[in-house]
N, CA, C and O atoms as a GROMACS GRO file, in nm:
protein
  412
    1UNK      N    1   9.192   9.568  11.952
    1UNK     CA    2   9.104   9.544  12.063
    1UNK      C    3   8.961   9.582  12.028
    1UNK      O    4   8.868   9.503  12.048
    2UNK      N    5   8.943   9.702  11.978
    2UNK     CA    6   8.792   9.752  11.939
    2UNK      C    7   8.746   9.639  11.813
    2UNK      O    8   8.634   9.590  11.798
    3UNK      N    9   8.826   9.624  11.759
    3UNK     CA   10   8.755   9.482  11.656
    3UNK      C   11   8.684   9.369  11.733
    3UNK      O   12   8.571   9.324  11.713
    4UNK      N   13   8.801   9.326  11.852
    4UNK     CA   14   8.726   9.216  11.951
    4UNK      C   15   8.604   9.202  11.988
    4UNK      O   16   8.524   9.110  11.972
    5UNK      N   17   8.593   9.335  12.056
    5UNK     CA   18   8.530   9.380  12.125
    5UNK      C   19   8.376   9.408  12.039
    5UNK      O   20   8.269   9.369  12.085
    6UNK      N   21   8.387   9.475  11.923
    6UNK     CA   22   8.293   9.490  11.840
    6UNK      C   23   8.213   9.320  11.805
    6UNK      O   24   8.096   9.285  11.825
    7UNK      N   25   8.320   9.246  11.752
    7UNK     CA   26   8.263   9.114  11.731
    7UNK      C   27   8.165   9.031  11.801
    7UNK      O   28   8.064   8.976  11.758
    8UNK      N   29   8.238   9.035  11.972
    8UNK     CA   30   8.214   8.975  12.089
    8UNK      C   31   8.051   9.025  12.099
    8UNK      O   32   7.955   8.950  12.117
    9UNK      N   33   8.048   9.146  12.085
    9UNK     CA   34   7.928   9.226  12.124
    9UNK      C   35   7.810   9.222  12.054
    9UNK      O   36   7.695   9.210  12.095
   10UNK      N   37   7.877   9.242  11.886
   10UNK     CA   38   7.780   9.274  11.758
   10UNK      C   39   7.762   9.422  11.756
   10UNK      O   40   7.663   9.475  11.705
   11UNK      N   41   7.845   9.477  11.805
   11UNK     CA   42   7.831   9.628  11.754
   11UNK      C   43   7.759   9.723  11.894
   11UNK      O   44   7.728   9.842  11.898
   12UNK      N   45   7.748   9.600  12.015
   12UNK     CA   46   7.679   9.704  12.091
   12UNK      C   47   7.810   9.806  12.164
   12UNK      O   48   7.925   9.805  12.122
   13UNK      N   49   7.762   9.886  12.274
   13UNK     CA   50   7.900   9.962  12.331
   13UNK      C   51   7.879   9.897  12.478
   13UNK      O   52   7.778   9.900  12.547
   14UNK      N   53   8.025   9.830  12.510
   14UNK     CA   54   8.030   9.788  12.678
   14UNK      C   55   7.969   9.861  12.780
   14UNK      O   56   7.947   9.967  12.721
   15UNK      N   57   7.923   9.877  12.907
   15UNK     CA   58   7.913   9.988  13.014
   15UNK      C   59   8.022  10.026  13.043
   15UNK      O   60   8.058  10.141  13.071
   16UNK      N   61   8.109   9.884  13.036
   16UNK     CA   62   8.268   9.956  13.069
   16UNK      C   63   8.382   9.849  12.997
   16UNK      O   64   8.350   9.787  12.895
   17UNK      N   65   8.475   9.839  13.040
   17UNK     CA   66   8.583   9.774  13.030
   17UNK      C   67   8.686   9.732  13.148
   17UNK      O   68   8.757   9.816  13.203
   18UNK      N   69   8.687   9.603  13.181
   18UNK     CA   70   8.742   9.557  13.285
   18UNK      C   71   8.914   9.486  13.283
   18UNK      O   72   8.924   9.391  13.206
   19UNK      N   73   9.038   9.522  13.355
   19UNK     CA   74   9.117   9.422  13.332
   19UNK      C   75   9.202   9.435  13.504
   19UNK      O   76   9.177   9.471  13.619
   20UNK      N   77   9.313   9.379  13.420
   20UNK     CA   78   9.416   9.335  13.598
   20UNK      C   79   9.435   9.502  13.606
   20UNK      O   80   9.407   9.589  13.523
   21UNK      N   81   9.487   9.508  13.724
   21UNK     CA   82   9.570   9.686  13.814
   21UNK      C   83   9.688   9.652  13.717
   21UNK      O   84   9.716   9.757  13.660
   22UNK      N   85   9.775   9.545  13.671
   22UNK     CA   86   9.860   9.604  13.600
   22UNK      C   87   9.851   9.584  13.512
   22UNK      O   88   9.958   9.536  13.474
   23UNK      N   89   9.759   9.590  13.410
   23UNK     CA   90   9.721   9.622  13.232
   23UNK      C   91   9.683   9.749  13.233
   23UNK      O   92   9.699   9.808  13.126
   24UNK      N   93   9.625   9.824  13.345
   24UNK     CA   94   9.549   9.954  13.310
   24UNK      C   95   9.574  10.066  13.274
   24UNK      O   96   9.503  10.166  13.262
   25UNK      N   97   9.737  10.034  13.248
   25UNK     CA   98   9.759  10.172  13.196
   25UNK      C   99   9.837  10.153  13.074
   25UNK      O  100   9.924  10.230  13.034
   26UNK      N  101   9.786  10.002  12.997
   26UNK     CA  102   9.834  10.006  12.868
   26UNK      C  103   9.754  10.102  12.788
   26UNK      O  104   9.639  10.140  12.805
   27UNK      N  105   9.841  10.131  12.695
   27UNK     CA  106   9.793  10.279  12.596
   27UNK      C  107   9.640  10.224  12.526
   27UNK      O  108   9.537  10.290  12.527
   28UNK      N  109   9.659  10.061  12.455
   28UNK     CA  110   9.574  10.031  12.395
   28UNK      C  111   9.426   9.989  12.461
   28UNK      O  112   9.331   9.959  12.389
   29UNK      N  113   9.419   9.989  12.585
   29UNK     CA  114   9.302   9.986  12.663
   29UNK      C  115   9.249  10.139  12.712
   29UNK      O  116   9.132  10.156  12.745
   30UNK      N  117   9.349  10.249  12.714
   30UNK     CA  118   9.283  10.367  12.747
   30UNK      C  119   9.246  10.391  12.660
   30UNK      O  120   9.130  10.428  12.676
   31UNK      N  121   9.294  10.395  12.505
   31UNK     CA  122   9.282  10.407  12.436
   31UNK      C  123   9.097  10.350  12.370
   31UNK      O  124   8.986  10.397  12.344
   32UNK      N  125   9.158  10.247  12.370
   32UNK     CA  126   8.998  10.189  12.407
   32UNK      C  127   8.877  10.234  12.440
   32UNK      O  128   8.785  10.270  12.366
   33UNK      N  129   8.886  10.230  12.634
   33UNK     CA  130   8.793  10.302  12.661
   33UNK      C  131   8.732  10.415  12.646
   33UNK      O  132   8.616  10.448  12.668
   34UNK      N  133   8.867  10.500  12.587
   34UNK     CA  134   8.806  10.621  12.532
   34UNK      C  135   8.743  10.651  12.405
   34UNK      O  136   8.685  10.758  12.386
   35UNK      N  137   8.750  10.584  12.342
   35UNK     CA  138   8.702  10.585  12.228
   35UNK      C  139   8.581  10.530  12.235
   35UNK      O  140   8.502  10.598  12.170
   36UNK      N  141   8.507  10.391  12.312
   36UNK     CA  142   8.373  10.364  12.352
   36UNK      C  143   8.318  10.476  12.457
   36UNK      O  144   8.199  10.467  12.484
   37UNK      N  145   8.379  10.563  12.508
   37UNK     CA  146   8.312  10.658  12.586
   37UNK      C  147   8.246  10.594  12.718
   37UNK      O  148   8.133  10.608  12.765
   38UNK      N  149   8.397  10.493  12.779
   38UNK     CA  150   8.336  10.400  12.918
   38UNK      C  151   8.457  10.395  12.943
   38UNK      O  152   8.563  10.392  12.879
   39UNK      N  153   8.406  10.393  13.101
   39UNK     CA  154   8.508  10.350  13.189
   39UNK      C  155   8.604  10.262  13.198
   39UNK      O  156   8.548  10.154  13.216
   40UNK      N  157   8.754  10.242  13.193
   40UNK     CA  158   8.862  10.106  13.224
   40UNK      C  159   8.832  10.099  13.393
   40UNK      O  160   8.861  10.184  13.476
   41UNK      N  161   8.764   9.964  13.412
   41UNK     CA  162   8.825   9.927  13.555
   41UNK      C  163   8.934   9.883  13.559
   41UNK      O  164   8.992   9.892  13.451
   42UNK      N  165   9.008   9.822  13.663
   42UNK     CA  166   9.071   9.769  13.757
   42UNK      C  167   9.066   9.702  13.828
   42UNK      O  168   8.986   9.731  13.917
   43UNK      N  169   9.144   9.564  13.845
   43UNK     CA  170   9.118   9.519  13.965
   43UNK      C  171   9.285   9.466  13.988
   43UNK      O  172   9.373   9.470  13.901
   44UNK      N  173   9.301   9.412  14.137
   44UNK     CA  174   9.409   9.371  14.198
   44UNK      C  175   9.405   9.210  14.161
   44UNK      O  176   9.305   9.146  14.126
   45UNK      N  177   9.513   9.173  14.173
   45UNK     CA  178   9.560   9.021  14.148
   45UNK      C  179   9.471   8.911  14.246
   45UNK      O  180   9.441   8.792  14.237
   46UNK      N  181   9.445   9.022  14.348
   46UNK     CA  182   9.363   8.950  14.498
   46UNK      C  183   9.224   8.904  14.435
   46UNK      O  184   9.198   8.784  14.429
   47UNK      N  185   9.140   8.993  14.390
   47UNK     CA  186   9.048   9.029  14.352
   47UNK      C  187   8.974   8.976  14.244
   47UNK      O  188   8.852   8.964  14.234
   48UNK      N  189   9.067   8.946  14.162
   48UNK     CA  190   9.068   8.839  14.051
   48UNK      C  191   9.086   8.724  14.073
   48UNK      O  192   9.006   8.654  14.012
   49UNK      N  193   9.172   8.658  14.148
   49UNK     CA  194   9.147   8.519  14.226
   49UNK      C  195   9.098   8.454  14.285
   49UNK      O  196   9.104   8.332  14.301
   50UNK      N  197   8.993   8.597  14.362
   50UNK     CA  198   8.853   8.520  14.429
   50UNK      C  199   8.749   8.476  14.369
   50UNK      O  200   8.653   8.419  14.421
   51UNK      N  201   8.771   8.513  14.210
   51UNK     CA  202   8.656   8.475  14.131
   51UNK      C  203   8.680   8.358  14.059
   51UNK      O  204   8.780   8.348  13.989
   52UNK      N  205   8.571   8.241  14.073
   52UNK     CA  206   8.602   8.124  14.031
   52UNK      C  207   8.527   8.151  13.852
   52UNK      O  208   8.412   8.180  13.821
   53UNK      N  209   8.666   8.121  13.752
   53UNK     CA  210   8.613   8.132  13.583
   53UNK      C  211   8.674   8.030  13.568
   53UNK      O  212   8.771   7.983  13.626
   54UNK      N  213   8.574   7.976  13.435
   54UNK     CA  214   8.549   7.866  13.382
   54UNK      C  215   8.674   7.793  13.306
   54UNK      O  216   8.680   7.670  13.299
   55UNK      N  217   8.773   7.880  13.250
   55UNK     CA  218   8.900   7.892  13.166
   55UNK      C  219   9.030   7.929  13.268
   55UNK      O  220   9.113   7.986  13.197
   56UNK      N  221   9.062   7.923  13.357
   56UNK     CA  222   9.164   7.961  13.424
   56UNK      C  223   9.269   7.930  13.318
   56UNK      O  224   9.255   7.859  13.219
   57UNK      N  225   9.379   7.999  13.358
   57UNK     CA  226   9.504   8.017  13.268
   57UNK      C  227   9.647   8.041  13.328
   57UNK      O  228   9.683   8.147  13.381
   58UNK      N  229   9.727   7.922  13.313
   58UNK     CA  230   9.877   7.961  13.378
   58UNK      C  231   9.955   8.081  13.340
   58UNK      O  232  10.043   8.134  13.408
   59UNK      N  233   9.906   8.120  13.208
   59UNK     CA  234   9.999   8.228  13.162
   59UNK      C  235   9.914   8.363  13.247
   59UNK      O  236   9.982   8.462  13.274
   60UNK      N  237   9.803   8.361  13.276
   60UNK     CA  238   9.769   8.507  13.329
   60UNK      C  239   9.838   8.469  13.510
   60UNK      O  240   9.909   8.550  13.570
   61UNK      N  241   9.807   8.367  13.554
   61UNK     CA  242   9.838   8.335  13.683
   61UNK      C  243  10.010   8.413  13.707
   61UNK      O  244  10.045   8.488  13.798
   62UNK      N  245  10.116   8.349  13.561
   62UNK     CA  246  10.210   8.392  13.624
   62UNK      C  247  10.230   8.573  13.549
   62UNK      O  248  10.323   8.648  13.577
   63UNK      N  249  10.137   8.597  13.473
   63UNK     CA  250  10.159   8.754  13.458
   63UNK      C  251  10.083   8.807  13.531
   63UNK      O  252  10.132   8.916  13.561
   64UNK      N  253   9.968   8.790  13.589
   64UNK     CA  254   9.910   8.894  13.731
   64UNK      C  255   9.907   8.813  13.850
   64UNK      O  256   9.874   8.871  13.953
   65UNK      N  257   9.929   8.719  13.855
   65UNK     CA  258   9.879   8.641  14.015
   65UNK      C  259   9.744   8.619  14.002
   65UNK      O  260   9.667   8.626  14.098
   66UNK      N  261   9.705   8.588  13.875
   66UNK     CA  262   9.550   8.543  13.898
   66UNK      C  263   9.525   8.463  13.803
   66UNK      O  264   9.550   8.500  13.688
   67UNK      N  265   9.465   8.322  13.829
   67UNK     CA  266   9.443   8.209  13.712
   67UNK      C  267   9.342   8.268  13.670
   67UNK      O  268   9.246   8.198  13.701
   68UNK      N  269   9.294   8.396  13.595
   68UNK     CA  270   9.201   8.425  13.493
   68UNK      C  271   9.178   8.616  13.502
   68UNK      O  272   9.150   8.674  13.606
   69UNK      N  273   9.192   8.667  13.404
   69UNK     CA  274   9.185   8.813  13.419
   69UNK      C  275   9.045   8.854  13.315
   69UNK      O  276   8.969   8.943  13.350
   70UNK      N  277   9.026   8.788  13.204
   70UNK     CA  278   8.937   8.817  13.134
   70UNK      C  279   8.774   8.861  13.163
   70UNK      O  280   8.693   8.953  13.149
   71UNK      N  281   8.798   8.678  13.234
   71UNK     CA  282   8.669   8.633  13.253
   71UNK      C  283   8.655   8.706  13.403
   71UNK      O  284   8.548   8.759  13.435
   72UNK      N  285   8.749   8.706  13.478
   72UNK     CA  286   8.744   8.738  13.623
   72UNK      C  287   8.663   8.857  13.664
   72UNK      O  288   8.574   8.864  13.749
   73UNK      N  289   8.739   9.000  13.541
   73UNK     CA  290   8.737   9.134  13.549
   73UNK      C  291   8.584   9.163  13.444
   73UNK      O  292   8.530   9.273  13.452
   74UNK      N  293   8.541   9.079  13.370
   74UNK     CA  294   8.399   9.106  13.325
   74UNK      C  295   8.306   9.084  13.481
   74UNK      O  296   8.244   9.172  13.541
   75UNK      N  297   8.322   8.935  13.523
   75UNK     CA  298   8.248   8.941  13.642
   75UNK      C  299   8.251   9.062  13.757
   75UNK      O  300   8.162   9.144  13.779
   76UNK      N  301   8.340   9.054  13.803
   76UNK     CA  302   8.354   9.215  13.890
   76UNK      C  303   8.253   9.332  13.833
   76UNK      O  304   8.159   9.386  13.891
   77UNK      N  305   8.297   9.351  13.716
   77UNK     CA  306   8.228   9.471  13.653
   77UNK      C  307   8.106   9.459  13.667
   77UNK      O  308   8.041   9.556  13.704
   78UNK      N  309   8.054   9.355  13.645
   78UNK     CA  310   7.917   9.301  13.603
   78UNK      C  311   7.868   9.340  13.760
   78UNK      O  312   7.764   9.406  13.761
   79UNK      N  313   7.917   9.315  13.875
   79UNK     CA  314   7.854   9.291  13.999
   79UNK      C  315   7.825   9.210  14.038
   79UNK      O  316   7.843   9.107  13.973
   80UNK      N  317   7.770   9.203  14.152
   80UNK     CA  318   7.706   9.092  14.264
   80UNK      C  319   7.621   8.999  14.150
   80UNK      O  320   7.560   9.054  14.058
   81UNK      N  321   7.623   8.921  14.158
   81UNK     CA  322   7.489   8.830  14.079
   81UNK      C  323   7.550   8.862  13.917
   81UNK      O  324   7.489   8.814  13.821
   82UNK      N  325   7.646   8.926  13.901
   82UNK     CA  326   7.694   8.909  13.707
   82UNK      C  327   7.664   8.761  13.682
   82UNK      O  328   7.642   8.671  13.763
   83UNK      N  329   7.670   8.760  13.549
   83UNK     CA  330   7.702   8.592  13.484
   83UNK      C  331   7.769   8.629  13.397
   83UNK      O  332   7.773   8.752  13.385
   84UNK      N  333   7.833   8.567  13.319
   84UNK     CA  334   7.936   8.539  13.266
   84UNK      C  335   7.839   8.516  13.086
   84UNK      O  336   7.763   8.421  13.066
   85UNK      N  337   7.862   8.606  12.999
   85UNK     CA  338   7.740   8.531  12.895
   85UNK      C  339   7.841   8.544  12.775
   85UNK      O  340   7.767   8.553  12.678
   86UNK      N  341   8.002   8.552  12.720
   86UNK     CA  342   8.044   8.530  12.660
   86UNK      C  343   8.164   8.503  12.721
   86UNK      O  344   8.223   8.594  12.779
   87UNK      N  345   8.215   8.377  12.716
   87UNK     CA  346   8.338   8.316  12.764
   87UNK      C  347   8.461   8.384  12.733
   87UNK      O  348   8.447   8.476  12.652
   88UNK      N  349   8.602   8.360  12.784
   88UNK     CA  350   8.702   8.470  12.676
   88UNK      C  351   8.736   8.414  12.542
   88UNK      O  352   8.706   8.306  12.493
   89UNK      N  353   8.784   8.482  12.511
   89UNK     CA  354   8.792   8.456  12.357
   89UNK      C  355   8.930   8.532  12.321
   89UNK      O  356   8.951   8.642  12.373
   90UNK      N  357   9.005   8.486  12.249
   90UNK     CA  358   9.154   8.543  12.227
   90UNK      C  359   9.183   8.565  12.096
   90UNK      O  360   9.145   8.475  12.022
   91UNK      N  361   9.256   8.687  12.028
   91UNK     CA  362   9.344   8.693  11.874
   91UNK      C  363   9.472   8.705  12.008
   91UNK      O  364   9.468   8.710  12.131
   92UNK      N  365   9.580   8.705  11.900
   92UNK     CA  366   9.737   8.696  11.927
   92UNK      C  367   9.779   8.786  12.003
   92UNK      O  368   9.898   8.782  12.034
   93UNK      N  369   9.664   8.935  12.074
   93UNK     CA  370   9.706   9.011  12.135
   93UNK      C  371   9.635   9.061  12.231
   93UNK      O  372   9.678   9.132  12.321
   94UNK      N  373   9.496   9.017  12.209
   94UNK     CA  374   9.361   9.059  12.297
   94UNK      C  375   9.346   8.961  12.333
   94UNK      O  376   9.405   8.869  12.278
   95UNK      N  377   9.244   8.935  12.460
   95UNK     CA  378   9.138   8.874  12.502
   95UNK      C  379   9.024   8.946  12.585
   95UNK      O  380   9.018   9.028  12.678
   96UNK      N  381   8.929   8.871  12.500
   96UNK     CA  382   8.751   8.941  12.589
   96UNK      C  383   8.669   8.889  12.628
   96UNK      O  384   8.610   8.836  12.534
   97UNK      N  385   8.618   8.867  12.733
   97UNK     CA  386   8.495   8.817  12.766
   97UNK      C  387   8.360   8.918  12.820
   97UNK      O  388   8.375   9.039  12.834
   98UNK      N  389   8.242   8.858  12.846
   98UNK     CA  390   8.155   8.965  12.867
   98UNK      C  391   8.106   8.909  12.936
   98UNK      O  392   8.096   8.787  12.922
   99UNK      N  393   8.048   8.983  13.056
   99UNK     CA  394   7.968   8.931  13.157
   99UNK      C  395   7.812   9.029  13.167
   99UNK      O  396   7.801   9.141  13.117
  100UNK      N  397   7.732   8.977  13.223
  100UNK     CA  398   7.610   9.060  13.237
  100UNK      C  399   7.553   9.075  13.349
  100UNK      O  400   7.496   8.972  13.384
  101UNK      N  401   7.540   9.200  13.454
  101UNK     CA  402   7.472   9.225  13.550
  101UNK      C  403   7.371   9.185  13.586
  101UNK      O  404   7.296   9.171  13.490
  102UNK      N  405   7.303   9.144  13.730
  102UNK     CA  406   7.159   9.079  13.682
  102UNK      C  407   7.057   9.183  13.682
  102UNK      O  408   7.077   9.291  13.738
  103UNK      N  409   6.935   9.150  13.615
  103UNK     CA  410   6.835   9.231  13.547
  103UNK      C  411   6.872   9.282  13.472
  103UNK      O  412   6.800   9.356  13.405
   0.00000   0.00000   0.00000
């Protein structure tokens, strides 16, 4: 995941890290966040479905109840007015996208 994440970025460090209420307590995302020294959000299946992303996906729909967790849970993070400035992007075990707060 920190490889992804490094790539996605170019080496910068996230503010945080966003995924579904039930990924958040995989080892390899606490793991994660702790090691960038940021926060894992959370969000609910609800919460993630209100957000319209560009990539929706049947396989996240039927593992959280939400056609998109990536892209969904960067936006959230990001806030009111986020955009979306790296789409998700997948290896065989991760996926990341990045969103950016405005200003």
């Amino acid at each position: 995941m920190l490889a992804l994440v490094a790539e996605v970025l170019g080496g910068a460090v996230p503010a945080a890290l966003a995924t579904a209420g039930a990924k958040a307590r995989e080892p390899g995302l606490l793991a994660a966040a702790a090691r960038l020294g940021v926060p894992l959000l959370a969000y609910g299946p609800d919460e993630l479905a209100a957000v319209a992303v560009p990539n929706p996906s049947g396989a996240a729909l039927a593992a959280v109840g939400a056609p998109g967790v990536a892209e969904a849970a960067a936006l959230l993070a990001a806030g009111p007015g986020g955009v979306l400035v790296v789409a998700k992007r997948k290896t065989a075990r991760v996926t990341c996208a990045v969103a950016r707060g405005p200003g």
